[in-house]
C-alpha atoms as a printed R data frame, in Angstrom:
    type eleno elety resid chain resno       x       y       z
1   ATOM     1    CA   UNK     A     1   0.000   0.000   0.000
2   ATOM     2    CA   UNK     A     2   0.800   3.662  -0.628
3   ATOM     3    CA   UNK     A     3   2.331   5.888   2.218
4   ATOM     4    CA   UNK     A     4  -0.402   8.183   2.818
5   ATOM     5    CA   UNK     A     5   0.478  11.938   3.384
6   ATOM     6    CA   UNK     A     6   0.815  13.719   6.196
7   ATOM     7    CA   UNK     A     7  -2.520  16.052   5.375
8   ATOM     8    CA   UNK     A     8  -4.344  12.680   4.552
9   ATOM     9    CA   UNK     A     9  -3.498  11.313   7.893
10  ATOM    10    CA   UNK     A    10  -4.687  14.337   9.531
11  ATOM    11    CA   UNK     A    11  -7.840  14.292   7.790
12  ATOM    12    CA   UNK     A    12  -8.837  10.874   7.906
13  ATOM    13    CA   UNK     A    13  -7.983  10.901  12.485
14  ATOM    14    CA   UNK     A    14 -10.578  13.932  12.190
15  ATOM    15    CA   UNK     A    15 -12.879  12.433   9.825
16  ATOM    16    CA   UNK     A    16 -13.461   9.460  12.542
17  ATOM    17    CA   UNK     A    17 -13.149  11.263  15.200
18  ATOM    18    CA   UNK     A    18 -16.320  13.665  14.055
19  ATOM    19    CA   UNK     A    19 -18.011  10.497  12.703
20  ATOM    20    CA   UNK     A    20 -17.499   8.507  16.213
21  ATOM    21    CA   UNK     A    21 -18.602  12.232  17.904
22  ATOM    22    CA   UNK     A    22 -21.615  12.169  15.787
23  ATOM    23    CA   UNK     A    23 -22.535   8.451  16.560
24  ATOM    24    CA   UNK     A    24 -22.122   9.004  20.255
25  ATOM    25    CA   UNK     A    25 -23.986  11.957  20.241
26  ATOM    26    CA   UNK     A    26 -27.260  10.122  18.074
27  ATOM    27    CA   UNK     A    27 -27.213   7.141  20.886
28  ATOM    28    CA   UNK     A    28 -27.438   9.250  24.087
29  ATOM    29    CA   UNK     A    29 -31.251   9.847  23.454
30  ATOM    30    CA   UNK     A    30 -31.817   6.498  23.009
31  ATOM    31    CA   UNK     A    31 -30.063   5.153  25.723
32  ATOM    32    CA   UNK     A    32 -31.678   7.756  28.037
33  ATOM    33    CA   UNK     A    33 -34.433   6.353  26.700
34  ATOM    34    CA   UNK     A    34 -33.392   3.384  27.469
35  ATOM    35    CA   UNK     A    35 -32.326   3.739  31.218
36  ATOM    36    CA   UNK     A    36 -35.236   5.492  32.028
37  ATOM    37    CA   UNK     A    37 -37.444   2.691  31.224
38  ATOM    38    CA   UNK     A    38 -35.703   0.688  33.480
39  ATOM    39    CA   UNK     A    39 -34.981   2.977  36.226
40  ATOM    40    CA   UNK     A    40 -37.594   3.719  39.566
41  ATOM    41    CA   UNK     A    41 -40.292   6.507  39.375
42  ATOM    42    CA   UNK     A    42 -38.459   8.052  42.452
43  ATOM    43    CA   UNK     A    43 -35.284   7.675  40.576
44  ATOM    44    CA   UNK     A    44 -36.274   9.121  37.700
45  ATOM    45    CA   UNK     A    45 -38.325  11.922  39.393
46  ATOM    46    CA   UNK     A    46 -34.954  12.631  41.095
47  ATOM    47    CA   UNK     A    47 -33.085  13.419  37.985
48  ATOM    48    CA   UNK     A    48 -30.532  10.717  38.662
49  ATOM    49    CA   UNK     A    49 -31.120   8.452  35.931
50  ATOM    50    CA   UNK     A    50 -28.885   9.811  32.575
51  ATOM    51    CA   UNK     A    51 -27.403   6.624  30.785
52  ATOM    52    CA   UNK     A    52 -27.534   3.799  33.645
53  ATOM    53    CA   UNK     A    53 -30.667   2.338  34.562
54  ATOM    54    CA   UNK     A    54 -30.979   3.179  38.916
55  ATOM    55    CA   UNK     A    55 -33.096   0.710  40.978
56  ATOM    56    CA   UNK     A    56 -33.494  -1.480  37.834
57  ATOM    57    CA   UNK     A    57 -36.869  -3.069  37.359
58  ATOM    58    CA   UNK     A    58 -39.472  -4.182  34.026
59  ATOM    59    CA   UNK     A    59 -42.389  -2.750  35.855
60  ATOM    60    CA   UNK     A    60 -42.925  -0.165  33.131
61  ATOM    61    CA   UNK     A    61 -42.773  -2.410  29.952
62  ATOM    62    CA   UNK     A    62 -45.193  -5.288  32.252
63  ATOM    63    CA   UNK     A    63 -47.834  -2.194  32.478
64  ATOM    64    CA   UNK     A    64 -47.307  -1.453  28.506
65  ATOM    65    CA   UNK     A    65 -47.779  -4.507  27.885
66  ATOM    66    CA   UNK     A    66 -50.853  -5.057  29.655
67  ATOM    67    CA   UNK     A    67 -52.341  -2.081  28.206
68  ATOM    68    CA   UNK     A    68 -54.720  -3.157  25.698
69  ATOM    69    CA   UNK     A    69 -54.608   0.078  23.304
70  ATOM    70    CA   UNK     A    70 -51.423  -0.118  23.168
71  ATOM    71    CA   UNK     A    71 -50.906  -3.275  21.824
72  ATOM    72    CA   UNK     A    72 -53.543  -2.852  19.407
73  ATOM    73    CA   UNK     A    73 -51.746  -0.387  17.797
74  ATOM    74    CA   UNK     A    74 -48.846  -2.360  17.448
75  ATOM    75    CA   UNK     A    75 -50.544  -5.439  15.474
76  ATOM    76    CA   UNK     A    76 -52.524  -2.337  13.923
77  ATOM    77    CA   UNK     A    77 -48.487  -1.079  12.713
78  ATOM    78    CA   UNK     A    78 -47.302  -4.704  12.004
79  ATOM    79    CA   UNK     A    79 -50.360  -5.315   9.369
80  ATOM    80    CA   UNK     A    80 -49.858  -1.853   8.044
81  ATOM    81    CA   UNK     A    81 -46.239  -2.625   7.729
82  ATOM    82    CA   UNK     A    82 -46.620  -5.952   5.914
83  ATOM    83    CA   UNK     A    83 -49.466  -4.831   3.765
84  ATOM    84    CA   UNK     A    84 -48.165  -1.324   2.771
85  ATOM    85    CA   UNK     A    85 -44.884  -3.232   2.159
86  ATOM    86    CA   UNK     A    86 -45.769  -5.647   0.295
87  ATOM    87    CA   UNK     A    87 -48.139  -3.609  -1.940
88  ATOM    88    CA   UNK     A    88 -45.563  -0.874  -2.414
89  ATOM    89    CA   UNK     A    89 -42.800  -3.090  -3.364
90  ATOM    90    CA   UNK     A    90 -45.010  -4.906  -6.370
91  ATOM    91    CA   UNK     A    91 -46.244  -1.515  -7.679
92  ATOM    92    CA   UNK     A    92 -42.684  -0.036  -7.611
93  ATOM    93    CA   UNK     A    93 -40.888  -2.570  -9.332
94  ATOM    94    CA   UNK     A    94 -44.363  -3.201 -12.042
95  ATOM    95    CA   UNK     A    95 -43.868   0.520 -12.416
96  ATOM    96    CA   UNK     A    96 -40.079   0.802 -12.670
97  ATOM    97    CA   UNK     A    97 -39.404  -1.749 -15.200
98  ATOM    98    CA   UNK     A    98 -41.163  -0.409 -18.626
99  ATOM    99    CA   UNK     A    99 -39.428   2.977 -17.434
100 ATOM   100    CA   UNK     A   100 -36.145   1.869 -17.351
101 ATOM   101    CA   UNK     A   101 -36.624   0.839 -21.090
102 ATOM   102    CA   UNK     A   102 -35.497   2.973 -24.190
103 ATOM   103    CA   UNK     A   103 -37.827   5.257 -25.986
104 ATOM   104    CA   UNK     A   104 -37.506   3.625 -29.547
105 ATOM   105    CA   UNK     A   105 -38.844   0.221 -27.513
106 ATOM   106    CA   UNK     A   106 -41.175   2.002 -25.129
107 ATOM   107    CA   UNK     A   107 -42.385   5.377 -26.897
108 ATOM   108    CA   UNK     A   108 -43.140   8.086 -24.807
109 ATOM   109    CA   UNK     A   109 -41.427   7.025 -21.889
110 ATOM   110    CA   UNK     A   110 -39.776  10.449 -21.109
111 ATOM   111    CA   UNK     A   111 -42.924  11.742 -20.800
112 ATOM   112    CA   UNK     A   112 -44.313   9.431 -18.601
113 ATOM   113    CA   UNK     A   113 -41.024   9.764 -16.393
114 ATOM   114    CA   UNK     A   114 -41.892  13.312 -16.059
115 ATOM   115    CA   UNK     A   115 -45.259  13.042 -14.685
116 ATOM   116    CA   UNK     A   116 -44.213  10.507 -11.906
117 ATOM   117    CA   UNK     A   117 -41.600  13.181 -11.741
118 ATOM   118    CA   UNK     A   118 -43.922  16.223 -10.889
119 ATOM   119    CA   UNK     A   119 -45.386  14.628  -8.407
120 ATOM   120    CA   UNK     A   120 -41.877  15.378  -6.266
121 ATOM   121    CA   UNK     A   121 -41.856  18.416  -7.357
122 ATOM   122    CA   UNK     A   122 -45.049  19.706  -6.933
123 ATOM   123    CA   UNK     A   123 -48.270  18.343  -4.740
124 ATOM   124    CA   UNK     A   124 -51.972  19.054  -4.626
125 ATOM   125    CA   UNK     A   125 -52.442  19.928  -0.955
126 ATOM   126    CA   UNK     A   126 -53.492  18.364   2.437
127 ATOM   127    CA   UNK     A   127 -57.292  18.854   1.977
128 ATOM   128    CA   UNK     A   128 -57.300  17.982  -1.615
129 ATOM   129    CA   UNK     A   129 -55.454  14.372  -0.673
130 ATOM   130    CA   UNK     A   130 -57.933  14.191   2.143
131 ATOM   131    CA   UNK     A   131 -60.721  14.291   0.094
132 ATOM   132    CA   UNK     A   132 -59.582  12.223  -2.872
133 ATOM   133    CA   UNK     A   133 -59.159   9.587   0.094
134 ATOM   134    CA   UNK     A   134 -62.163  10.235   1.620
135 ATOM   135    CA   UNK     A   135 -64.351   9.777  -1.839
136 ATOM   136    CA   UNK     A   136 -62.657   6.889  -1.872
137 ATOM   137    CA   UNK     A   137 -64.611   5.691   1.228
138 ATOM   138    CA   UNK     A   138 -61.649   4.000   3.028
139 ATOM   139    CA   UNK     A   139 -61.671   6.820   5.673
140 ATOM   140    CA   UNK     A   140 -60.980   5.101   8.794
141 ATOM   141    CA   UNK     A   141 -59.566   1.505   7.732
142 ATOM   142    CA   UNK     A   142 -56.275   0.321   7.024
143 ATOM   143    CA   UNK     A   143 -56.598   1.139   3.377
144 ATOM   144    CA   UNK     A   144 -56.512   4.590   3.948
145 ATOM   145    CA   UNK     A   145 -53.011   4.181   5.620
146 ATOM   146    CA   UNK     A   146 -51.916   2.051   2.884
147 ATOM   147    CA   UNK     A   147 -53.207   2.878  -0.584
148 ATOM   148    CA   UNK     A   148 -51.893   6.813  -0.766
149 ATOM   149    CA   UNK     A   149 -48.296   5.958  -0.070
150 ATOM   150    CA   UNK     A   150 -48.083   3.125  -2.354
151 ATOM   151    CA   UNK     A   151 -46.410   4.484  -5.250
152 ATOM   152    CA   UNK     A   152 -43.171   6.152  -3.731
153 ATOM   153    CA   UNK     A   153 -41.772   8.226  -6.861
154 ATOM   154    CA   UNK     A   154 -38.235   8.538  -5.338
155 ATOM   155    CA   UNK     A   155 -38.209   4.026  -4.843
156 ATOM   156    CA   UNK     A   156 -39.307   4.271  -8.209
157 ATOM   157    CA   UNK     A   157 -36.461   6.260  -9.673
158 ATOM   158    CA   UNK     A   158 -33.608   4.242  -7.508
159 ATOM   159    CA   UNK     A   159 -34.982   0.795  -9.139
160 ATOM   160    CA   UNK     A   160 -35.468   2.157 -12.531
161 ATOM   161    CA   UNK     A   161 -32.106   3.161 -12.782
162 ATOM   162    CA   UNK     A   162 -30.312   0.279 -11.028
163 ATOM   163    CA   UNK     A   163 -32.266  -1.850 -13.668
164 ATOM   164    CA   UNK     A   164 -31.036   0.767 -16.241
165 ATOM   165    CA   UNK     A   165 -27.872  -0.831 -15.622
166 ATOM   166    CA   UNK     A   166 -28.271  -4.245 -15.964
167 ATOM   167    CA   UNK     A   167 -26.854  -5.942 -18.938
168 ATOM   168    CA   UNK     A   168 -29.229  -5.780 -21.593
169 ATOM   169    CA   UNK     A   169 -27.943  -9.145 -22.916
170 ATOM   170    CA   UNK     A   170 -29.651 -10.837 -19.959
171 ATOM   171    CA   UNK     A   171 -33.101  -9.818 -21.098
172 ATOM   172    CA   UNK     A   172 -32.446 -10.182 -24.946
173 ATOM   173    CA   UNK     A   173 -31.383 -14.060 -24.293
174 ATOM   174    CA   UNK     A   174 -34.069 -14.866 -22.299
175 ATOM   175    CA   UNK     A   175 -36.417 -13.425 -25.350
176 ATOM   176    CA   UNK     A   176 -34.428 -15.272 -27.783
177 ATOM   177    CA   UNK     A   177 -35.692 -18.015 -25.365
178 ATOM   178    CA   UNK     A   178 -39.027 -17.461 -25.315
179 ATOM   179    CA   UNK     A   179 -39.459 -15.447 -22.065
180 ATOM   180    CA   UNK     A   180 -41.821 -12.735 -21.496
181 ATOM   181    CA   UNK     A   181 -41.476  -9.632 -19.874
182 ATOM   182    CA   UNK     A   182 -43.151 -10.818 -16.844
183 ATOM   183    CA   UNK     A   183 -40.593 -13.687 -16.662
184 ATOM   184    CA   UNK     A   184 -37.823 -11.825 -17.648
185 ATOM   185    CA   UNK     A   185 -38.509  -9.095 -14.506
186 ATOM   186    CA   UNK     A   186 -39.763 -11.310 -11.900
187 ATOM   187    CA   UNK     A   187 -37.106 -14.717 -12.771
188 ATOM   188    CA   UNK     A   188 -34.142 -12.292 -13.693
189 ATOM   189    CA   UNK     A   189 -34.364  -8.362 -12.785
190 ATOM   190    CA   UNK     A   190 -35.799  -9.155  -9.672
191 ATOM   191    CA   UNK     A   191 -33.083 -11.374  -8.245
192 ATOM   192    CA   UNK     A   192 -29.986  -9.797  -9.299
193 ATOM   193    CA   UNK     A   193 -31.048  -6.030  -7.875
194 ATOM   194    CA   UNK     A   194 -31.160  -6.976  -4.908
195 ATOM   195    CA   UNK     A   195 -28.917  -4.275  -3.329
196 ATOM   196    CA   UNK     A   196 -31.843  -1.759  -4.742
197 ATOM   197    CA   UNK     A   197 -34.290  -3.404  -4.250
198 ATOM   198    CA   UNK     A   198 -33.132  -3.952  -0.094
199 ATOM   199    CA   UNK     A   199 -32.802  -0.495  -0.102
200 ATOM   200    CA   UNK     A   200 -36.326   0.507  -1.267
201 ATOM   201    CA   UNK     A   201 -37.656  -2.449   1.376
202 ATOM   202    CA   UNK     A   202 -36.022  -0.428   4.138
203 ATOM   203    CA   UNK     A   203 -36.777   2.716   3.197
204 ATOM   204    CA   UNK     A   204 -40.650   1.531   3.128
205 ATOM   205    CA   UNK     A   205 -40.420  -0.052   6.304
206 ATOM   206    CA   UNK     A   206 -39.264   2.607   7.922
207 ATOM   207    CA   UNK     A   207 -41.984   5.246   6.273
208 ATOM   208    CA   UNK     A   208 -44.958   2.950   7.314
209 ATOM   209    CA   UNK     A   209 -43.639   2.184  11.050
210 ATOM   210    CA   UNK     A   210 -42.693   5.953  11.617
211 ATOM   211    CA   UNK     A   211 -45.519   7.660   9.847
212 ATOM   212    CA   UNK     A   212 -48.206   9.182  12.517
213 ATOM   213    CA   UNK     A   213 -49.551  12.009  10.026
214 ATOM   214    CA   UNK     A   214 -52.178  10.041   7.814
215 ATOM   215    CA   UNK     A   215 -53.191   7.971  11.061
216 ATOM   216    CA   UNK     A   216 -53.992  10.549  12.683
217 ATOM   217    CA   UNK     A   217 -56.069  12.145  10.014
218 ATOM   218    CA   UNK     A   218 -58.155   9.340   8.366
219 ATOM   219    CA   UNK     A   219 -58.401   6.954  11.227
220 ATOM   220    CA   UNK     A   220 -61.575   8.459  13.388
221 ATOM   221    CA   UNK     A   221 -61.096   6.071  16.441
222 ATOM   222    CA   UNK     A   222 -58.402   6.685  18.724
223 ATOM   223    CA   UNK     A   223 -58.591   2.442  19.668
224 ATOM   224    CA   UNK     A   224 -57.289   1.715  15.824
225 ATOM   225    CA   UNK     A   225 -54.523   4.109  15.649
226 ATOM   226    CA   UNK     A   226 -51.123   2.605  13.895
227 ATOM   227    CA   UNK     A   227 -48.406   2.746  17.273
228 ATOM   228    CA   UNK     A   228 -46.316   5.757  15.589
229 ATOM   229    CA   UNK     A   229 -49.956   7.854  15.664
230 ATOM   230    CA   UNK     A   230 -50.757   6.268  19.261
231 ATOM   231    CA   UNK     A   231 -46.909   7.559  20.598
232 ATOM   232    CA   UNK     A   232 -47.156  10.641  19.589
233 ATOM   233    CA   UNK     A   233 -50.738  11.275  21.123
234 ATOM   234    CA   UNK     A   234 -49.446   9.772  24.409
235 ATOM   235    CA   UNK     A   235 -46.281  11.468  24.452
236 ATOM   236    CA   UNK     A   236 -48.332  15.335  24.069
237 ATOM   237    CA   UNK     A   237 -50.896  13.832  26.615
238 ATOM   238    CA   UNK     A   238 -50.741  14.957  30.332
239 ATOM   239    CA   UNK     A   239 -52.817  12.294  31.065
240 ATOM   240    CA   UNK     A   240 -50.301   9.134  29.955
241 ATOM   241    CA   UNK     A   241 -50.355   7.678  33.782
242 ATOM   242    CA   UNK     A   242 -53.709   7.343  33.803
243 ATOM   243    CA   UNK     A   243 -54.039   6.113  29.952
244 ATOM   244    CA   UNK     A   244 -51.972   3.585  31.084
245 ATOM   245    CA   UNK     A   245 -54.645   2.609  34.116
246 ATOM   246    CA   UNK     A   246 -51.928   2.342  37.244
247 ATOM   247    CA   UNK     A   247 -53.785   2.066  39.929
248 ATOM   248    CA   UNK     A   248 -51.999  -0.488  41.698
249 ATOM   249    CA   UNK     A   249 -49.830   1.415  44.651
250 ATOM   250    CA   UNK     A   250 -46.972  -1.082  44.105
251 ATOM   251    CA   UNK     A   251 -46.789  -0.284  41.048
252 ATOM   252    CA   UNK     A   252 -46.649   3.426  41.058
253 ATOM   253    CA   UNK     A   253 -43.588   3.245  42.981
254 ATOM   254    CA   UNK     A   254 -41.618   1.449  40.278
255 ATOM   255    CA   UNK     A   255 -43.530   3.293  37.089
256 ATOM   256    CA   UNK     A   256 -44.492   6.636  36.420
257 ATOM   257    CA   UNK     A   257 -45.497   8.825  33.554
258 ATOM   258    CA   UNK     A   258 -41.816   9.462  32.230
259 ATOM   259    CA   UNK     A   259 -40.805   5.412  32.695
260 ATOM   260    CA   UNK     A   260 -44.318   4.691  30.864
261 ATOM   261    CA   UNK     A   261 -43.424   6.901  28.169
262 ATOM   262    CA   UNK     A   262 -39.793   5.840  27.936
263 ATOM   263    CA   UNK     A   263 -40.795   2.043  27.645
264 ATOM   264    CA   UNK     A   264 -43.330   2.909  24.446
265 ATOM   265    CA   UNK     A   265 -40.827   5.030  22.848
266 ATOM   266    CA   UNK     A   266 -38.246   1.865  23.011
267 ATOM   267    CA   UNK     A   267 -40.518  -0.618  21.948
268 ATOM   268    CA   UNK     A   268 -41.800   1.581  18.869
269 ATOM   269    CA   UNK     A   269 -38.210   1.790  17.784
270 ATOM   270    CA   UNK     A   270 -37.214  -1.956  18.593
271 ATOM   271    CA   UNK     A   271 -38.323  -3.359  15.280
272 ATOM   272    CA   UNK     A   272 -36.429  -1.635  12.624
273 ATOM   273    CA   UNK     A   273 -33.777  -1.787  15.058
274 ATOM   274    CA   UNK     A   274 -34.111  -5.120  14.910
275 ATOM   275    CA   UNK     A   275 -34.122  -5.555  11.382
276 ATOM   276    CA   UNK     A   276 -32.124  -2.710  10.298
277 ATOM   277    CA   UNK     A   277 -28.980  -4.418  10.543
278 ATOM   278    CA   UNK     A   278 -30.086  -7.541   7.931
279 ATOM   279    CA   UNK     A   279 -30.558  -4.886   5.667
280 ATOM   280    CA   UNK     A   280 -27.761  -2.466   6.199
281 ATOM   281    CA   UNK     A   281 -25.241  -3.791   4.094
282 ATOM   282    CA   UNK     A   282 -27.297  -3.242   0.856
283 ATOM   283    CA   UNK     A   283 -28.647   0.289   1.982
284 ATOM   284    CA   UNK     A   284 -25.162   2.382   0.693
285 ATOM   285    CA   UNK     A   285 -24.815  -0.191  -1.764
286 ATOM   286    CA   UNK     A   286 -28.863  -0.003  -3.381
287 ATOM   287    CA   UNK     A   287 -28.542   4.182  -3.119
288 ATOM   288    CA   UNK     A   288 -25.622   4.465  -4.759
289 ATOM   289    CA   UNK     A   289 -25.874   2.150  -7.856
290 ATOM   290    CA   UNK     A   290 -29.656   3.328  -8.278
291 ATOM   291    CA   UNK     A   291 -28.540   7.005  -8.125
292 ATOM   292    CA   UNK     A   292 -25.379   6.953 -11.003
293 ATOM   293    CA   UNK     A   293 -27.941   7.044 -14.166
294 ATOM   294    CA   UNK     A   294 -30.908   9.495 -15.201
């Protein structure tokens, strides 16, 4: 290997050291988070919990547990996850593949590039995309929390151009073979873009666990709220002790309204931290290749 220079050197010992600073300083809220959750109500009232759990205990996650909205909007979240996923991912790729062909085999394609391609650039409004749900009539199901996000423009521009740049002897073979283009996407495209395709899975994931927005303004009963719209109501709510129906003595010296919180906040984030890491070696990877062509 190549002696690096002096100035290199120096830049690279900064370079990590600002990258390690910046790590550090995105896992303190979490593992404040964390501690608190597992610290006492009188510690916590005390102000002596920071990154160490004091007088540890699972009182707080046995109440959230227990408590039956809660955990109704997490299976409400887990089937909007799978569904919106699932959904999004097949109308993506469907839509991605006859736009990553040429114009002189798929006329007009520029143009209809462009008009997925306004809808980034430009959008209708809040209360015209609540009505156009609304006439829909899937106000207050888990359509409504599905069906308007389904067609990401920006997952459809990373897997149209990572397909861009497949070989195109791969597809004219399996022709010559006697493939269609159904075959030749879902039996060849589909397996080798992986790295894209990983990415765009994440990236989905992450939208339909995080997003409180559209739950909180097509779903009418608070009961059927996805978890991300259910946190964020209990976390501006006053009222989260007695939401979470403590009455037990016992129990109200090991939980409190800041440990109750604390414990819903971690267990909202624990699945995609969970499955984050599968997926993290494509993410750079799927962004990168799906980014180099227009």
């Amino acid at each position: 290997m190549r002696n690096r220079s002096l100035s290199r050197k120096i830049f690279t010992f900064f370079n990590y050291t600002f990258l390690i600073a910046l790590s550090i300083v995105c896992l303190l809220p979490m593992l404040n988070v964390l501690a608190v959750s597992f610290s006492s109500a009188g510690a916590v009232s005390a102000g002596k919990v920071t990154f160490w759990p004091i007088d540890w205990n699972m009182e707080s996650y046995s109440v959230v547990m227990k408590h039956g909205t809660f955990m109704n909007s997490f299976f409400v979240s887990i089937e909007r996850l799978l569904l919106g996923t699932l959904i999004s991912m097949v109308l993506c790729v469907l839509t991605a593949y006859p736009l990553s062909k040429e114009n002189d085999r798929f006329p007009w394609r520029t143009i209809y590039s462009w008009l997925f391609v306004i809808t980034i650039l430009f959008s209708g409004g809040l209360i015209p995309w609540y009505l156009s749900v609304r006439q829909t009539g899937i106000i207050d199901t888990l359509w409504a929390l599905v069906l308007p996000s389904a067609v990401n423009v920006f997952n459809i521009i990373l897997i149209l151009n990572f397909f861009r740049g497949l070989p195109k002897e791969l597809e004219e073979s399996a022709h010559i073979d006697g493939a269609n283009h159904m075959t030749v996407l879902w039996r060849i495209f589909v397996p080798i873009s992986m790295p894209s395709l990983a990415t765009v899975l994440l990236l989905t994931m992450v939208f339909h666990w995080n997003s409180w927005f559209d739950g909180l303004m097509f779903i009418k009963n608070p009961g059927n709220y996805p978890l991300a719209t259910y946190l964020q109501a209990v976390t501006i709510d006053a009222n989260s002790l007695k939401n979470l129906q403590m009455q037990d003595p016992d129990t109200l010296k090991f939980v409190s309204d800041r440990t109750g919180r604390a414990a819903q906040i971690f267990l909202t984030a624990l699945p995609i931290l969970l499955v984050y890491p599968f997926l993290q070696r494509y993410f750079v990877k799927g962004l990168v290749l799906g980014s180099v062509k227009g």
